[in-house]
Each structure stands twice: as C-alpha cells, then as structure tokens.
C-alpha positions in Angstrom: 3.9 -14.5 -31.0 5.7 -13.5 -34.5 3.7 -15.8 -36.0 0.7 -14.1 -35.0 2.5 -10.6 -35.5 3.7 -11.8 -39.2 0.3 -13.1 -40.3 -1.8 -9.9 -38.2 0.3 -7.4 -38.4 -2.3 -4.8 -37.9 -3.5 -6.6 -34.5 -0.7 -7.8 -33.1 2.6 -5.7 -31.8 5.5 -7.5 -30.2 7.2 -5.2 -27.6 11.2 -5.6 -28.4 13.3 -5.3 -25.6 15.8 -6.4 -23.3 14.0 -9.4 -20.8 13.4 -7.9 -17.5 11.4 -9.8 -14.7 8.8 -6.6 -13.6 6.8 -9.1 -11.9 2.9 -9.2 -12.5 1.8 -5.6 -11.4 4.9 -4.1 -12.8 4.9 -5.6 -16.2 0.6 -4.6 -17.1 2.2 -0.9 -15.9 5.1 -1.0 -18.3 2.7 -2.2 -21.3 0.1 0.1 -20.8 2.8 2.9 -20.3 4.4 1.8 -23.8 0.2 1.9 -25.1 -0.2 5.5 -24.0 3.5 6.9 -25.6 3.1 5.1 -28.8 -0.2 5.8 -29.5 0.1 7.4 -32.8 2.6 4.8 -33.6 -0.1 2.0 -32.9 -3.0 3.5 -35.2 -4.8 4.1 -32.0 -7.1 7.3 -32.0 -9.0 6.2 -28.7 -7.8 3.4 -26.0 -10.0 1.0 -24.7 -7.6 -1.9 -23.0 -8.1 -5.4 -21.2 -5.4 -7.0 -18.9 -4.3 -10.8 -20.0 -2.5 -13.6 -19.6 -2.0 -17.2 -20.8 -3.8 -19.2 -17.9 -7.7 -17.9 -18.7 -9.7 -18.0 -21.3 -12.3 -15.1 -22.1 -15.5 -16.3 -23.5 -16.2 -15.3 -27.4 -18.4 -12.4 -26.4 -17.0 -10.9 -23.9 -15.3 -7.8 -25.4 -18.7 -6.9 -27.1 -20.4 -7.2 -24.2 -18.2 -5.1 -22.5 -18.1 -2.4 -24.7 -21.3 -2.5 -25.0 -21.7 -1.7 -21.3 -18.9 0.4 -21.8 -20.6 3.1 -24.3 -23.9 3.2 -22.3 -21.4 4.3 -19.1 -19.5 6.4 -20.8 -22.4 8.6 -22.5 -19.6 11.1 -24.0 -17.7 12.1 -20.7 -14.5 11.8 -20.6 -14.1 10.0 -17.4 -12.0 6.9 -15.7 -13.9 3.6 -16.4 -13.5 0.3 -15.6 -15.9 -2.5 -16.4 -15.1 -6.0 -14.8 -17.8 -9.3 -14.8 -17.8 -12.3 -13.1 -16.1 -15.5 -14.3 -16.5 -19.1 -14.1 -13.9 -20.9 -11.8 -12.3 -24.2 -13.9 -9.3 -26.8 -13.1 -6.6 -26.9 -15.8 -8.2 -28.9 -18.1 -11.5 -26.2 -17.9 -13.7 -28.7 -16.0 -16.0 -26.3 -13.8 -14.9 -25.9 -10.4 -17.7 -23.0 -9.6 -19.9 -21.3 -11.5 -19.3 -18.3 -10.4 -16.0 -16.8 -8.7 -18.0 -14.1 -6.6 -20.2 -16.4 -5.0 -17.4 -19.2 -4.5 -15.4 -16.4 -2.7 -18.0 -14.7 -1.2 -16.9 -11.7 -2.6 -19.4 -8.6 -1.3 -19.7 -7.1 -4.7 -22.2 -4.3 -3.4 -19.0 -2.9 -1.4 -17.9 -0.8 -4.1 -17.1 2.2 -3.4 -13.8 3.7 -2.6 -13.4 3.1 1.2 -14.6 -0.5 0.8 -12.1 -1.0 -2.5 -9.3 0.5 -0.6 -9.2 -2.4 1.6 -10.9 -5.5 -0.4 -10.5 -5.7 -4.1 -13.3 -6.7 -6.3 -11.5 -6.6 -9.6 -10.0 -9.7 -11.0 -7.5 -8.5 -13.8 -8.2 -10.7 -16.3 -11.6 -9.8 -16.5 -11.5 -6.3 -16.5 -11.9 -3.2 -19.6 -10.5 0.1 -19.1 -10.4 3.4 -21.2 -7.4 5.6 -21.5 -8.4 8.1 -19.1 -8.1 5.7 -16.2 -4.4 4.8 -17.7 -3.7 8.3 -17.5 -4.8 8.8 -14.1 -3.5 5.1 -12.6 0.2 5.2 -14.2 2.5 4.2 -13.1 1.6 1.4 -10.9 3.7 1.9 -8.0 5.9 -1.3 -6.4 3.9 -0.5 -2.9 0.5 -1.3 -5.2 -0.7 -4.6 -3.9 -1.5 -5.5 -7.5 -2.2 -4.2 -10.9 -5.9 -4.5 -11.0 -6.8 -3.2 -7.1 -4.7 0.3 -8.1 -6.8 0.2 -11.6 -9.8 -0.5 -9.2 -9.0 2.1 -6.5 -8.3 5.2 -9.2 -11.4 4.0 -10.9 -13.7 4.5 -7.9 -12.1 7.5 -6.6 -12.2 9.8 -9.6 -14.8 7.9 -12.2 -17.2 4.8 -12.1 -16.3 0.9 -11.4 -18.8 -1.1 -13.5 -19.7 -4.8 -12.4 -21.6 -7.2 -15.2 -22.8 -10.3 -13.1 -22.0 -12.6 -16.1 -19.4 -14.9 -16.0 -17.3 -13.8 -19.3 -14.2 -15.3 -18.3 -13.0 -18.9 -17.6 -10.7 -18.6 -14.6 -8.3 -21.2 -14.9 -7.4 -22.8 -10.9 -4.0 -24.4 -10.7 -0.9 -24.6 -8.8 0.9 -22.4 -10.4 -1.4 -19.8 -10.4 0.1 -16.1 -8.6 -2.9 -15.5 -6.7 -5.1 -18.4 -6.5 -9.2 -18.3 -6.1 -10.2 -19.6 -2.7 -13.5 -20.5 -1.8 -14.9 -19.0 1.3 -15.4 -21.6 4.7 -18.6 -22.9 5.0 -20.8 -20.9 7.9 -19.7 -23.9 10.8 -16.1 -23.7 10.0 -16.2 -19.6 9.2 -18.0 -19.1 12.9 -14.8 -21.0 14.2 -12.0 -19.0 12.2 -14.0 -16.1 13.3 -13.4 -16.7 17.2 -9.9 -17.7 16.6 -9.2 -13.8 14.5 -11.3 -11.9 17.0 -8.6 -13.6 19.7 -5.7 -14.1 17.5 -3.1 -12.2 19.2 -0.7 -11.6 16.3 -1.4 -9.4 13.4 -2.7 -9.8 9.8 0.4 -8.7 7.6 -2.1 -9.0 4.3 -3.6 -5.5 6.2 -0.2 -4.0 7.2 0.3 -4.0 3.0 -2.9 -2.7 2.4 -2.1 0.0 4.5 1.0 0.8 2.3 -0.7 0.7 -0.6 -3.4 3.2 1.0 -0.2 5.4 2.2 0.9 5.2 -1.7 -2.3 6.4 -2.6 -2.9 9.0 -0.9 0.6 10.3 -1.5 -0.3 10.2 -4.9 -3.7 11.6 -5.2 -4.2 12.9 -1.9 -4.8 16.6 -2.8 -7.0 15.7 -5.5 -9.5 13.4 -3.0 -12.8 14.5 -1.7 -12.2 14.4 2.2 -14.1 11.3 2.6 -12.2 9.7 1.1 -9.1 11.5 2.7 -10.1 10.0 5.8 -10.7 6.5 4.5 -7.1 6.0 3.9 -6.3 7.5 6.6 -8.1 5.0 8.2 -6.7 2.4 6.1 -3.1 3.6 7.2 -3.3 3.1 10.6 -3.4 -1.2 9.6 -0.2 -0.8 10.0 -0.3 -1.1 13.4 1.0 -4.4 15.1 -2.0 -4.7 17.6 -4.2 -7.7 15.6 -7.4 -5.9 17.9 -7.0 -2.2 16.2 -6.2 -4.3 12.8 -9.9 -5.2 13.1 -11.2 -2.1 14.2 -9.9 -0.6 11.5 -10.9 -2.6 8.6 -14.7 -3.0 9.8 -14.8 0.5 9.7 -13.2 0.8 6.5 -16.1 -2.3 5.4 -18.7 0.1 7.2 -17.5 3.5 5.9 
C-alpha cells in the first residue's frame, strides 16, 4: 500500500492509525466516516464511493458503467443512491462457479423496495456505488446493523432509489475463508423437503431474531422521518423477535408480501 501511495499519491491515501479490529461492517463505517470529515483534505468536491476488499476482482469497466447509470439516476437531485449489478461467482483461482450470483442464489431481485429489503438483502458490498448523500444519511453504521451493505441498502430505499444493473461487473471470489459465503439455492425436490421441515420446525430462525434488531435500530434511527408504510414494515419486522418459529414465518411472508 505505500508503494502505491508513494508512486499515486494523488489516488491513493493510507489511513494512519492505531490497528483496531472494527470487524467488516464497522471498519467500511469508520472509512467512509474519515471520507466525509476530510473531504477538503482529500481534493474531493463531490463523493461518489465503492465498498472493497482483497478477495474480488471488479471487471475493467465497471466503475464507468456505473457512473454512467449513476448520472442518468441522479438527473441533478440531490438524493441517496446506490447502484449495485450482478457478479459472476468463481473458486479462488477465478475458475467460474456461476454465472451469475442472483440466479445461483435465487435472489428475488424484483423485491426491492423497503419492506422487502428490510428483511432480505439484495446488495452485495463489493459490488455496490454510492453518492455522499446516502453516507450522510447511513452513518454511522450501527453494531446492531447486520452488515455494512443491507444498512447502505435499507437507507437507500427508504429515503432515495436502489439501482440494480443485471451485468455481472464483479468476479466474486468463493472460498473458505470468505465472511459470508455465496450459497446456491436447493434444487426444487430438495427445496420442497426443507420447506416441510421449516413450516414444522419447532425451534426458531435466529438469522430473523437479528433482522428484527436491525429493523428496531432502524426505526430508532429514522423512525420519525419514515412514511408510515414503512413505519409499519418494521414494525412488522420487530416482532421476529419472537421465539415462536410459526409467527417467525408469518411475519416475514408478510414482510416478502408487503
């Protein structure tokens, strides 16, 4: 990294301070928080930012693409954006696993507005452009955020636009050390079967009883500035906290309905 910063100075800016472990969600917050306070000091007149890390590799066009979606969305409002695109799912030597993360996870990329976000994310970090407006309005990330890119994704729907771009931009690099791994969804035989055994399952999911503390975080933080609807959505997403695996379920195909 001071290699690059020696030779680039003008692109690259190494962050000097003591090490501290803020975990994933924690550490994107404190960068983009130390973006938005030194501003001036970065040469920056307008922020447009991209979450990264070592394990994935972004195709050559993808920022151009992406700004290039980004202007025609932003048309000269001053609004929260963020524009996120598919990516193409690769082992750790970038042989293709899946073309295409969405469809490998069978990710419902049509459920995207607020209620639907609140309890299934869409937005993979890595693939993901943001303007400063929506840093403004998401920081900080809170520690009862599930992740980084879902409170990005949340703010993003609630107050301004989420923008999907169905090409696969970014190489997602699958391997065991990644945080949160890509899973592929259960083919329909074996998905019918898991789907008898949660619709009888007597204990609860306690993925949902986190999503309804990030909803509670929400709504603490924006709460008065929501449209009711969206009130009542994480209301709705609150009561996951609930022990009883059969009101889990009610209340997340509502929130999938909403």
């Amino acid at each position: 990294l001071q290699k690059y910063a020696e030779a680039s100075p003008e692109k690259f800016h190494i962050v000097e301070e003591e090490p501290v472990n803020y975990g994933p969600s924690g550490s994107f917050s404190v960068l983009c928080e130390y973006t938005l306070a030194n501003k001036s000091a970065l040469g920056l007149d307008n922020i447009l930012a991209c979450f990264c890390d070592q394990d994935d590799v972004w195709l050559n066009n993808k920022l151009a693409l992406q700004i290039e979606k980004y202007c025609q969305v932003q048309d000269g409002k001053d609004k929260p954006i963020l524009i996120h695109c598919d990516l193409e799912v690769v082992d750790q030597n970038l042989q293709r696993v899946a073309e295409s993360l969405i469809s490998y996870q069978g990710l419902e990329i049509e459920r995207n507005q607020f209620p639907q976000v609140a309890v299934s994310n869409l937005v993979t970090g890595c693939t993901a452009l943001f303007n400063e407006a929506l840093m403004r309005a998401a920081l900080p990330v809170p520690k009862k955020a599930m992740m980084h890119d879902w409170w990005f994704a949340m703010t993003a729907t609630a107050f301004g636009e989420l923008v999907f771009m169905p090409a696969p931009l970014v190489r997602y690099r699958q391997h065991s050390r990644n945080t949160i791994g890509a899973k592929q969804r259960e083919d329909s035989e074996h998905w019918r079967r898991s789907l008898l055994s949660r619709v009888f399952a007597l204990e609860h999911n306690e993925h949902l009883v986190d999503v309804a503390r990030q909803a509670k975080e929400f709504s603490r933080h924006f709460g008065g500035k929501l449209p009711l609807k969206y009130r009542l959505a994480l209301l709705l997403g609150r009561r996951m906290r609930t022990r009883s695996a059969n009101m889990q379920r009610v209340y997340y195909r509502l929130l999938r309905k909403f």
